[in-house]
C-alpha positions in Angstrom: 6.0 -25.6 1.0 6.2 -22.0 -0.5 5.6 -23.3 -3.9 2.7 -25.1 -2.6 1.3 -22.2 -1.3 1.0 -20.0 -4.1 -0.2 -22.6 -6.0 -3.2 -22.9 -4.2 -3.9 -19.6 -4.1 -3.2 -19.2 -7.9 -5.3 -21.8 -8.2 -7.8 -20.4 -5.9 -8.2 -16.9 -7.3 -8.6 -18.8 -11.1 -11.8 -20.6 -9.7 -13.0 -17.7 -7.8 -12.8 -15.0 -10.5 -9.7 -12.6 -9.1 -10.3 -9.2 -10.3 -8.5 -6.2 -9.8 -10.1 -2.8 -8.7 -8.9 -1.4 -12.0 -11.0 -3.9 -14.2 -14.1 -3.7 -12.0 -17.0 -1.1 -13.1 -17.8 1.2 -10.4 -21.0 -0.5 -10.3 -19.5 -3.4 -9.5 -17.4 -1.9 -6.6 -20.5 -0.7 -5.7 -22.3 -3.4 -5.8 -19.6 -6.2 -4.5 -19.3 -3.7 -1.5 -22.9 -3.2 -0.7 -23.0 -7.3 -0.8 -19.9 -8.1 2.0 -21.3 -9.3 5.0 -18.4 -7.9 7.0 -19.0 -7.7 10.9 -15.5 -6.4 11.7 -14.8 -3.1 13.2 -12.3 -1.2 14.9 -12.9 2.4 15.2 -15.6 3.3 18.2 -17.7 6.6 18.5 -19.9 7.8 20.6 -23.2 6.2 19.1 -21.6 4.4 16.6 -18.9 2.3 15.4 -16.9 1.5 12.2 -14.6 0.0 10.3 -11.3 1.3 8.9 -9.3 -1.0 6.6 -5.1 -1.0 6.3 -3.7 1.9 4.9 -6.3 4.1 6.5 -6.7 5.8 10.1 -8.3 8.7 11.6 -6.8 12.1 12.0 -9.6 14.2 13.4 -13.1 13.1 15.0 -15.6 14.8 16.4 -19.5 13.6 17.8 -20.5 12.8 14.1 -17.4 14.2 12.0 -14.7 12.2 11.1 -11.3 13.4 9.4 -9.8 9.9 8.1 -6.6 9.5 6.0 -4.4 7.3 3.4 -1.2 7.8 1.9 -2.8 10.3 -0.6 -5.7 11.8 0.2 -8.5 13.1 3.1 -11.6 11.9 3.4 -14.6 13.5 5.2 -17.1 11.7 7.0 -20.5 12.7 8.4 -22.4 10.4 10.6 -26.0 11.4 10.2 -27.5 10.1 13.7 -30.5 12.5 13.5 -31.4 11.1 10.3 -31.0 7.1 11.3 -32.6 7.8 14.9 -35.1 9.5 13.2 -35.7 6.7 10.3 -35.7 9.6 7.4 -35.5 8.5 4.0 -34.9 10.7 1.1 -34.4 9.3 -2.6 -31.9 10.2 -4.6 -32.5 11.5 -8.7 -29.6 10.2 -10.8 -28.4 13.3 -12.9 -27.2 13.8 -16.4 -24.8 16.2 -15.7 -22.1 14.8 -13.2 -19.4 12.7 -14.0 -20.8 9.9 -12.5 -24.6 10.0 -10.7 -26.1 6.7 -9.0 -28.4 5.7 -6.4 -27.2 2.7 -3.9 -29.9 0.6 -2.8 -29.4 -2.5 -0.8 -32.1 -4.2 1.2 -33.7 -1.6 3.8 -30.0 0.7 3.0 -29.7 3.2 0.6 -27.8 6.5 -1.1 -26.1 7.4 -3.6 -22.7 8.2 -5.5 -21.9 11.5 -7.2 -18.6 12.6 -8.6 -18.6 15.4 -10.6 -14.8 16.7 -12.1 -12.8 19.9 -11.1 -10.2 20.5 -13.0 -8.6 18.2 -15.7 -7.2 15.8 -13.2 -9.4 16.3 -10.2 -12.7 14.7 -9.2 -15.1 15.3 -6.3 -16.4 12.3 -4.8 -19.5 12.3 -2.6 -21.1 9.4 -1.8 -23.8 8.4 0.6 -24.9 5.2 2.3 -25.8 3.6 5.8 -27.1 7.3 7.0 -23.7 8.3 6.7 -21.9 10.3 4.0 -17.9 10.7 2.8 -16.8 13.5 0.8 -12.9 13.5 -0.9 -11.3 15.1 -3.9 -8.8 12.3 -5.4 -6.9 12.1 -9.0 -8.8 9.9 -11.7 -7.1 7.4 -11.5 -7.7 7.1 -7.9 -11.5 7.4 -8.3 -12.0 3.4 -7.9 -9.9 2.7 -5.1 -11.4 5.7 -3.4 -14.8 4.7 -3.9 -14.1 0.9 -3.1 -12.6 2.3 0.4 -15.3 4.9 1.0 -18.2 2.0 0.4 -16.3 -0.3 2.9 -16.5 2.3 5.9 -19.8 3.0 5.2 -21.1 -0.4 4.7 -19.2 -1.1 8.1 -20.7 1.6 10.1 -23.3 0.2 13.5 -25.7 2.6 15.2 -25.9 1.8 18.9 -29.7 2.8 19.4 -29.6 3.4 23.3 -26.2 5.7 23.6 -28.5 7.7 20.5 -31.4 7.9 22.8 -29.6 9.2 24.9 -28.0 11.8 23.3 -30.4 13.0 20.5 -33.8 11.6 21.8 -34.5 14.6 24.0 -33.6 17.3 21.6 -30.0 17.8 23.2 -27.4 20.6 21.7 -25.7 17.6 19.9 -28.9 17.3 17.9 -29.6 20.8 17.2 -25.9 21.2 16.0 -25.7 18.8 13.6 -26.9 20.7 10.7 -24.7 18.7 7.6 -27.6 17.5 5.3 -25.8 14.1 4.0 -29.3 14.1 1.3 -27.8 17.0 -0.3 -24.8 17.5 -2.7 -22.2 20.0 -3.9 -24.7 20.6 -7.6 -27.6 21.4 -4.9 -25.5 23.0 -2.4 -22.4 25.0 -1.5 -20.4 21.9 -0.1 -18.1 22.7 2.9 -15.9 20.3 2.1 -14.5 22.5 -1.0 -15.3 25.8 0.6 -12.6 24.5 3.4 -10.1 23.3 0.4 -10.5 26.6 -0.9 -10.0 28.5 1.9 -7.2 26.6 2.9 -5.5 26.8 -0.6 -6.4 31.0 0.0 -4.7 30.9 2.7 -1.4 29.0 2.1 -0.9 31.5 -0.6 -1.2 34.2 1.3 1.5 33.2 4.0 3.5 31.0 1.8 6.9 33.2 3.3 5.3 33.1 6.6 7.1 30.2 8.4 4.9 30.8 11.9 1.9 31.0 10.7 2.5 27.7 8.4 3.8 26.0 11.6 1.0 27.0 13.4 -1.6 25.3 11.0 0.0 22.0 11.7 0.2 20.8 8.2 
C-alpha cells in the first residue's frame, strides 16, 4: 500500500510540475505566492488576522508589531492599519542599486521587494505587501526560502474593518503611535530594524563577561 502511495504522488508531482524553492526565480516565488488562494489562518490580532505556516511561530506581538521566528532567523512584521483603513496607496520605483528591487502587484494588492547585501554573506530583506511589511536579515542562501515564507504571511493577512473603526477611526493613541512608514525602505531611511541589530550587537560586546546583564536580556 506504501509503494502505492508514493507512486501516485511521484506520479503526481511529474504531471504537476514539482519544483523546488531552490530552482524557482524569486519572481516566481513571488509570483506563485501572490497567486494561492489560501483562506487558512491561525494567528489572531486585534484588527487582523494571519497565517503562520510550520516551522514558524510568534515570539513577540504587539497592536501592529509582530516579532515571528524559525529555526534560523527573526522576522519583523508591521501591520500598517492606518494605511489599509485609510485606503493609501503609494507606488514603489524599482532601483538599480539593491541586490534585488521589485514591485508586487496583484489585483487591487500591491508592494514591493528589496534586498539589498551587508556584508559578504548577509542580505537585508524588506518586503511589502497586503498593507503590511516584514523586515529580516538571512544568509544568501536562505534569501528564497525567506522570501517564499515572508510572501505567505503577508498574502494571508485579513483586516477586520469594524474592530479598525473602532480603534483608529476616531483618531485614538493607537493611531497616532503608529508612526513605521511600511512605503519606505532602509536606502530612503534609517531602518529600525538594523539600528536595533546593531545596538544589540553594541551591546553584547560590551557585557560579553557580564553574566547578569546577559541573563537579563533574555536571549
Amino acid at each position: 500500500m506504501k509503494k502505492k502511495i508514493i507512486l501516485i504522488l511521484f506520479i503526481s508531482c511529474i504531471l504537476c510540475g514539482c519544483t523546488s524553492i531552490q530552482d524557482k526565480t524569486i519572481e516566481q516565488i513571488i509570483n506563485d505566492s501572490t497567486s494561492k488562494n489560501l483562506r487558512v489562518v491561525n494567528t489572531y490580532r486585534k484588527g487582523y488576522k494571519y497565517n503562520l505556516a510550520k516551522g514558524l511561530y510568534s515570539v513577540d506581538s504587539t497592536d501592529f508589531n509582530e516579532v515571528i521566528a524559525s529555526r534560523d532567523y527573526k522576522y519583523y512584521l508591521y501591520v500598517d492599519g492606518v494605511s489599509y483603513y485609510n485606503k493609501v496607496i503609494e507606488k514603489y520605483e524599482e532601483k538599480k542599486e539593491p541586490y534585488v528591487s521589485m514591485a508586487i502587484v496583484h489585483e487591487d494588492k500591491y508592494g514591493y521587494l528589496e534586498i539589498n547585501k551587508l556584508s559578504s554573506d548577509e542580505y537585508f530583506i524588506e518586503i511589502m505587501y497586503n498593507y503590511a511589511k516584514i523586515e529580516v536579515v538571512v544568509r544568501e542562501r536562505d534569501i528564497k526560502e525567506t522570501v517564499s515564507n515572508s510572501m505567505n504571511i503577508l498574502k494571508s493577512i485579513r483586516f477586520n474593518n469594524s474592530i479598525l473603526k473602532n480603534v483608529l477611526g476616531d483618531g485614538t493613541t493607537q493611531a497616532k503611535e503608529f508612526d513605521f512608514d511600511i512605503f519606505e525602505t532602509a536606502s530612503s531611511k534609517n531602518s529600525e530594524y538594523l539600528e536595533a541589530i546593531d545596538a544589540d550587537i553594541y551591546q553584547e560586546d560590551e557585557s560579553v563577561h557580564d553574566s547578569d546583564l546577559i541573563e537579563s536580556r533574555g536571549d
